[in-house]
C-alpha positions in Angstrom: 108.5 126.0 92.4 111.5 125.3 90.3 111.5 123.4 86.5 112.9 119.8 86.7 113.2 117.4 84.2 112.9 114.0 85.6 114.0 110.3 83.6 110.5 109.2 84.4 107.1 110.2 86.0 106.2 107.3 87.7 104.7 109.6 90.9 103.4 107.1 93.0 101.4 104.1 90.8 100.4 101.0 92.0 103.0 98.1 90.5 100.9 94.7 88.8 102.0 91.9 87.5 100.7 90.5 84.7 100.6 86.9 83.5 99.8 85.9 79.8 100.4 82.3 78.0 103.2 82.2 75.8 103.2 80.3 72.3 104.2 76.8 73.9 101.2 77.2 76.5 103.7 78.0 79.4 102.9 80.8 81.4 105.1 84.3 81.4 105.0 86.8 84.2 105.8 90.7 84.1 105.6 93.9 86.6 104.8 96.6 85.2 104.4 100.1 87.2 101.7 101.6 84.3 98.2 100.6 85.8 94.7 102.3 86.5 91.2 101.0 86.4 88.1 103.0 84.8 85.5 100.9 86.3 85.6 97.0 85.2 88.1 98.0 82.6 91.8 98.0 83.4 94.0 100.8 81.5 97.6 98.6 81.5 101.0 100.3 79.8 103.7 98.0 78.6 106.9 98.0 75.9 106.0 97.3 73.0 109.0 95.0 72.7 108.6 92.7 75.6 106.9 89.0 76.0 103.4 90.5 77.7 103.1 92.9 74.7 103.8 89.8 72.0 101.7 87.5 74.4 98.6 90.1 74.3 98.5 90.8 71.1 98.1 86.7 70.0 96.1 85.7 73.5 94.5 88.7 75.1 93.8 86.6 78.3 95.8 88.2 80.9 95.4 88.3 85.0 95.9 91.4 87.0 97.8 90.1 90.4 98.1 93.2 92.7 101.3 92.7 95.5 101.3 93.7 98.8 103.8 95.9 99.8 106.2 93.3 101.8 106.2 91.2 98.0 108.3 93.8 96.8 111.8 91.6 96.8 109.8 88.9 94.3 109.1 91.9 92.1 112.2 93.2 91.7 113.7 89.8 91.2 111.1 89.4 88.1 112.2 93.5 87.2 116.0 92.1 85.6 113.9 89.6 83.1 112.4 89.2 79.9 110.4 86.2 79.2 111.6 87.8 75.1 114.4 85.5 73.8 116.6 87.3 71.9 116.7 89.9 74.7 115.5 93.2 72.6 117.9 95.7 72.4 115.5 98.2 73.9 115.5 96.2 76.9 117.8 97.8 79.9 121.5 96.7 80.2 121.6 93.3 82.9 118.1 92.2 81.3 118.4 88.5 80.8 115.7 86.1 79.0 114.7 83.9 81.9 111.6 81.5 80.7 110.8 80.5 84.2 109.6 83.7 85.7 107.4 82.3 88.5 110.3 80.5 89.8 112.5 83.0 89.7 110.4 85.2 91.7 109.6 82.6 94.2 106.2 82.4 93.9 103.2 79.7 92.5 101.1 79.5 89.9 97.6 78.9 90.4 94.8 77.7 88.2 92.4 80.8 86.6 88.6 79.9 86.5 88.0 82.1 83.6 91.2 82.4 81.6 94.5 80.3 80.6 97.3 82.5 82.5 97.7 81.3 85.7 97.1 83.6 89.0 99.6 84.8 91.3 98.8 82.5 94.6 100.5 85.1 97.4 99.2 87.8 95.8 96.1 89.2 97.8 93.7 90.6 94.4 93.9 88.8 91.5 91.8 89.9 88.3 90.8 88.0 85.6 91.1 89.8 82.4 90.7 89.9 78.7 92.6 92.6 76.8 90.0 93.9 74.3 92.4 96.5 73.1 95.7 96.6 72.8 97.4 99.7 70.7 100.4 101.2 69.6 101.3 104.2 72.6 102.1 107.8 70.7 105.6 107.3 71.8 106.1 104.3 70.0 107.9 102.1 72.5 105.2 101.1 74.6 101.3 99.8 73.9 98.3 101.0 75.7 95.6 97.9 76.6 92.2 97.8 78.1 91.7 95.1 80.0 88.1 94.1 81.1 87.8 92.3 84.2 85.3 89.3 84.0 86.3 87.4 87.6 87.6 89.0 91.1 89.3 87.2 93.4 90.8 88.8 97.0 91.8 87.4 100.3 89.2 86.7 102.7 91.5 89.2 105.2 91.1 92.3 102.6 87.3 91.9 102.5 84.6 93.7 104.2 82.9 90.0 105.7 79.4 89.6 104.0 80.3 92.0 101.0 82.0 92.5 97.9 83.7 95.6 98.8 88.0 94.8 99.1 88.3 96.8 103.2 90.8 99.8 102.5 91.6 99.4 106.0 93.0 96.1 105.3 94.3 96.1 101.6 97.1 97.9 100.7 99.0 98.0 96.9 102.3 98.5 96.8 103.4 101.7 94.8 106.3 102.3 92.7 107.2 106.0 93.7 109.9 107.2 91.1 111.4 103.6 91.4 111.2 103.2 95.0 108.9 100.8 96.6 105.9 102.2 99.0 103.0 100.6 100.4 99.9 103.4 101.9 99.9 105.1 105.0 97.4 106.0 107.4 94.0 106.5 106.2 93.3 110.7 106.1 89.6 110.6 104.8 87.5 108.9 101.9 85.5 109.9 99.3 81.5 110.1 99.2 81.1 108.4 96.7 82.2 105.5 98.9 80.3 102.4 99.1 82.5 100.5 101.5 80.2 99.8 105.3 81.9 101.3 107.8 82.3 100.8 111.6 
C-alpha cells in the first residue's frame, strides 16, 4: 500500500439527479454524485451554494431520478450548469447559469403524483421525495439532506413481474467512479438478506 492524497473520494457512487421547484414555480434539475439510501430515507449531499440547496431549504419536495448508465452524455451536459443566477463564486470555472436545465440535457419533464418537481421521463427509477432535513455539512460548503421517499416509480423492464422488488439483473445505476462514468458488471453473488424471487 502506498499514502495518496486524492482531490476527491467519490470511489464508485451512484450519480442522481435531483429536481426541485424554483421560486417562479419552474422546475430546476441537478446531478449530484453524493447519494445513499438507509431504508425509505434518502441521505443526498449537495453545495451549499447551488439552486437545489436554496430550492430545498424553501420547498423540500424533491424527486430522486436514478440514470442508466448509457444517460451519461445528458448528465454531463447538466454537470457545466447552475440553475443559481449570479453564478457563485464557489461554482467551478465554465459553470454558467442556464434556467432551462431539462432542455439542455435533452430530456422531459413529467408530472409527479405526490410532489411539485417534475420526474425525469427516460429515467428508469424515479423517487418521490420530501427532504425533512436539510443541514449545514461540517465542511461548510455542502448540506447533508434526508429525503424520505413517499412514491416509487420504475420501468416495467427493471421489475421482477408480479412484485415490487426493482430485478438487479435488469437495473443498473450509473456510477460516478473518481469522475468517470460506470455502469455494474456482472453479477458475482447477493446478499441473504435478499428478498428479490429468483429463477
Amino acid at each position: 500500500m502506498i499514502a495518496i492524497e486524492p482531490a476527491i473520494l467519490y470511489f464508485g457512487t451512484p450519480v442522481v439527479l435531483l429536481s426541485t421547484e424554483n421560486d417562479d414555480g419552474s422546475a430546476n434539475l441537478a446531478p449530484i454524485s453524493s447519494a445513499w439510501a438507509l431504508g425509505q430515507v434518502i441521505v443526498l449531499g449537495l453545495g451549499a451554494e447551488g439552486q437545489t440547496a436554496y430550492n430545498l431549504g424553501r420547498r423540500p419536495e424533491v424527486v430522486i431520478n436514478l440514470p442508466a448508465p448509457h444517460q451519461w452524455a445528458a448528465v454531463e451536459r447538466l454537470a457545466p450548469l447552475t440553475g443559481r443566477h449570479p453564478v457563485p463564486t464557489s461554482k467551478p470555472h465554465g459553470c454558467r447559469f442556464e434556467p432551462d436545465k431539462f432542455g439542455a440535457a435533452g430530456l422531459r419533464a413529467e408530472p409527479s403524483d405526490t410532489v411539485r418537481p417534475p420526474r425525469v421521463a427516460e429515467c428508469p427509477l424515479q423517487l418521490e421525495a420530501r427532504a425533512e432535513r436539510v443541514r449545514p455539512g461540517v465542511a461548510g460548503w455542502f448540506v447533508i439532506a434526508e429525503a424520505v421517499v413517499g412514491k416509487v416509480h420504475a420501468d416495467p423492464r427493471i421489475v421482477v413481474p408480479g412484485t415490487d422488488h426493482v430485478d438487479p439483473a435488469a437495473w443498473s445505476p450509473l456510477i460516478y467512479n473518481f469522475r468517470h462514468y460506470f455502469g455494474l458488471g456482472p453479477e458475482l453473488g447477493h446478499s441473504y438478506r435478499s428478498q428479490t424471487p429468483r429463477a
